[in-house]
N, C-alpha and C positions, 0 to 999 in steps of 0.2 A: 640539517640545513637543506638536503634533495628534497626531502619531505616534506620540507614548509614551500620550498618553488612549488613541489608538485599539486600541493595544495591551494595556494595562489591561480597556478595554472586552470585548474578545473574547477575551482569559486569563478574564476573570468570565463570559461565555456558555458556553463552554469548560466551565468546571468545573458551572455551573448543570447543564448539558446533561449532564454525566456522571455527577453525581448525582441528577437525575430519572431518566435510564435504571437507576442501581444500584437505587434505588428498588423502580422498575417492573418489576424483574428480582425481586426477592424478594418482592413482591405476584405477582407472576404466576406465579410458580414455575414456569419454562417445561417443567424438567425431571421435574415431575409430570405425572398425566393431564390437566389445569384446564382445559390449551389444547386438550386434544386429540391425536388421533394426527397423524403426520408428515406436515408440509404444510396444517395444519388453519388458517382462518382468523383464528384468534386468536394463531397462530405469526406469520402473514402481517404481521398487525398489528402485533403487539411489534417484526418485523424491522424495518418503518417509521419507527416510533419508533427503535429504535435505530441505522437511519441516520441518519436527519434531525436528530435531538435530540440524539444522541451523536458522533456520526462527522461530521457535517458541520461544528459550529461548532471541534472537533478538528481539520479539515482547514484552515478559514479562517484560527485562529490559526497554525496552522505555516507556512503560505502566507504571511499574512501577513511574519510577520517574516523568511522568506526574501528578500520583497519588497525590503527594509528595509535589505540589501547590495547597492547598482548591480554590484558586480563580478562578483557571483554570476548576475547575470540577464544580461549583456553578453555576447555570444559571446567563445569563449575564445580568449584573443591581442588582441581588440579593445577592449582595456576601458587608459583614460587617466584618470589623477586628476584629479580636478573634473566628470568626463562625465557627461551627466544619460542615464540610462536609464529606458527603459521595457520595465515588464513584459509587456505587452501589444503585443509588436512581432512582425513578419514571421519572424524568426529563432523567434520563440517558438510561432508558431500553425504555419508548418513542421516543429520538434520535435514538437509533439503532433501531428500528422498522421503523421509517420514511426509515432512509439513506439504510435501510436494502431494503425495499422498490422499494425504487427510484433507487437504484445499480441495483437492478433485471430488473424493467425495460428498463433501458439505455440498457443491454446485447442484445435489440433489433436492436443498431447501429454496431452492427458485421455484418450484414449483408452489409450494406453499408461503412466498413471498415471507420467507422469515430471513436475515444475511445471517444463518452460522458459518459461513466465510471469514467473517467479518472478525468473527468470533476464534476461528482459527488462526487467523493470521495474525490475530491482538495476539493471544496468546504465545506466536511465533517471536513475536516483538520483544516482549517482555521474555521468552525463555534464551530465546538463540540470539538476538536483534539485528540490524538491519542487512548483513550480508544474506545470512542464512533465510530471510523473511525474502528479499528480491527475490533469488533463486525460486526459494520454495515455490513463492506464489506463482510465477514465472510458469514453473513446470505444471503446477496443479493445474493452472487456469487453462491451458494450451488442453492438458489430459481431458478436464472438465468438459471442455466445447465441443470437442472430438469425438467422445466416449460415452461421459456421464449424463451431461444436459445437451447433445449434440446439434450442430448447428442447423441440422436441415430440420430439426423440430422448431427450434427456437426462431427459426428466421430462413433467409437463401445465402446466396451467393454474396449480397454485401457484408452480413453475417459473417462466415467463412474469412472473409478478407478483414474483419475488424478484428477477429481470436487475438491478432499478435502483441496490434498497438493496444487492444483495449489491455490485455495481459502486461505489455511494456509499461504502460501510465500508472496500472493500479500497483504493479511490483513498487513502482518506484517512488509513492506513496507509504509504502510500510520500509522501504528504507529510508527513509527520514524518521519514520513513526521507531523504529527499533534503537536509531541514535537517539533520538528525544529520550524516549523510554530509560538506558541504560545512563545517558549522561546526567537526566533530572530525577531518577531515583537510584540509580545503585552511586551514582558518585558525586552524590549530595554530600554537601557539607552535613558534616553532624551537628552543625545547629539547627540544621533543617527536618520536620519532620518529614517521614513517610508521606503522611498524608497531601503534605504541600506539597512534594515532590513529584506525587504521582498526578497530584491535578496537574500541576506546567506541562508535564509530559503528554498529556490527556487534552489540554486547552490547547495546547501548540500543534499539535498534531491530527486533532480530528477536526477544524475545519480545513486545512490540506485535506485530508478526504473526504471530505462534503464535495468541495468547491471543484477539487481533480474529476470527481465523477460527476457532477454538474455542467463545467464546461465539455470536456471529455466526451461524452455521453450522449444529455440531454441535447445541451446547445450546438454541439458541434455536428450533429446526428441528425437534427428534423428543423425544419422552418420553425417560429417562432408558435406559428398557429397548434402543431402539434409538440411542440416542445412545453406550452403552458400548459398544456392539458395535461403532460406525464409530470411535469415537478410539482403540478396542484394533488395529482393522485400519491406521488410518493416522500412529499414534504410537508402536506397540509392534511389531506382528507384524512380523517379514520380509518385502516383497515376494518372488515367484516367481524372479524374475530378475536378474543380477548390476546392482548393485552388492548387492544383498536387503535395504537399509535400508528401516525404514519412509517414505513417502510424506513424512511432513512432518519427519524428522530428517533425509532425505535434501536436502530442501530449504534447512532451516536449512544443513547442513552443506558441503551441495556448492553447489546452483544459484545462491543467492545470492549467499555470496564468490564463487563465479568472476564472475556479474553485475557485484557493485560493480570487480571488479579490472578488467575487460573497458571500463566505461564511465572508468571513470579510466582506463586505457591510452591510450582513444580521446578523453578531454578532453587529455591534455597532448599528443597526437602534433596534435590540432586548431590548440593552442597554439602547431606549432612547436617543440613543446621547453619552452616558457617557460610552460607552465600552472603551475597551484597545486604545491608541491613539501611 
């Protein structure tokens, strides 16, 4: 009964929060001159807001009711009916170190505008899902800015100041993608194939990540003048180089399914065999 209030509670922060940010999106009209040119302080600002106020209590709720299945959080093959789990265990703060990890290093495929990010954190989704995927990403992407692809290459000062919220939006995007993931394939009905499973999970869930990096990003980040020019470059045009999809179709289409297939390969071979089916 706590658990359904609590749940209530942060479905209602959740939508608050989503609609203060829609709000604050057509009062500020990011994609006019109001805010400024790209990277301007008033862009800086809205992004905050739209991590913290939107994306975060977005994360919480998904997190949450992840939570809310023991078998889901229990390493896989080790989970007995009745066994009390905890979210917050060694198995769990070791996944997010690994993916934490492995996120920071991919941030090296910027350079060659391919997202094995993308492809990591699919994979996170589908092995660990969505607590251990927030974390993960969380820490990789923060590592990444800092270290791997760092800020004062990629960019300045505004840069530097967007690492958190850009970090906070994108986490809380693969925790929703890691609940889809586990709820529409591991705990399908068995009338349901695999394969339909894994599309709902797959349809539901990557355009939340189109649309989270689109507004997030593109629009919220440059006037409209330079905001068409970069979603024409990474939604429309060809890349240079073979496969020459654009940037973020190539994403949806390749790096992600192969992710989620890669992390489900590696949860049921973890299993033994006897993972989720």
């Amino acid at each position: 009964m706590e658990a359904k209030k609590t749940e209530k509670t942060l479905f209602y922060a959740m939508i608050a929060g989503l609609v203060i940010c829609a709000v604050l999106f057509l009062v500020m009209q990011p994609w006019g001159p109001g805010l400024g040119v790209s990277g301007a302080p008033g862009r800086v600002v809205l992004l905050w807001i739209f991590a913290f106020v939107g994306a975060l209590p977005f994360a919480v709720y998904w997190m949450f009711k992840f939570a809310q299945v023991p078998e889901w959080n229990a390493m896989p093959g080790r989970f007995v009916e009745g066994m009390k789990v905890k979210v917050a265990s060694p198995y769990t703060y070791v996944a997010i170190g690994v993916i934490g990890a492995l996120f920071a290093v991919a941030a090296l495929s910027e350079g060659i505008r391919l997202d094995f990010q993308a492809m990591v954190i699919a994979a996170s989704a589908a092995l660990f899902g969505g607590v251990v995927s927030f974390f993960g990403l969380l820490v990789g992407q923060v590592l990444g800015r800092l270290f791997i692809h760092p800020f004062w290459v990629s960019g300045g000062a505004s840069v530097f100041l967007n690492i958190l919220p850009y970090s906070l939006f994108d986490a809380a995007i693969w925790a929703y993608a890691g609940y889809c993931f586990f709820k529409f394939v591991y705990a399908r009905p068995s009338t349901k194939s695999l394969v339909a499973g894994f599309l709902i999970a797959w349809i539901l869930s990557e355009p939340v990540h189109q649309v989270g990096w689109l507004i997030g990003d593109y629009i919220i980040g440059n006037p409209w003048e330079a905001a068409a020019i970069n979603i024409a470059r990474d939604w429309v045009l060809p890349q240079p180089a073979f496969p020459f999809l654009p940037y973020w179709v190539l994403s949806a289409l390749a790096f992600v399914p192969i992710g989620y297939l890669a992390g489900m390969a590696a949860r049921n071979a973890w299993a033994g065999g006897r993972g989720e089916q």
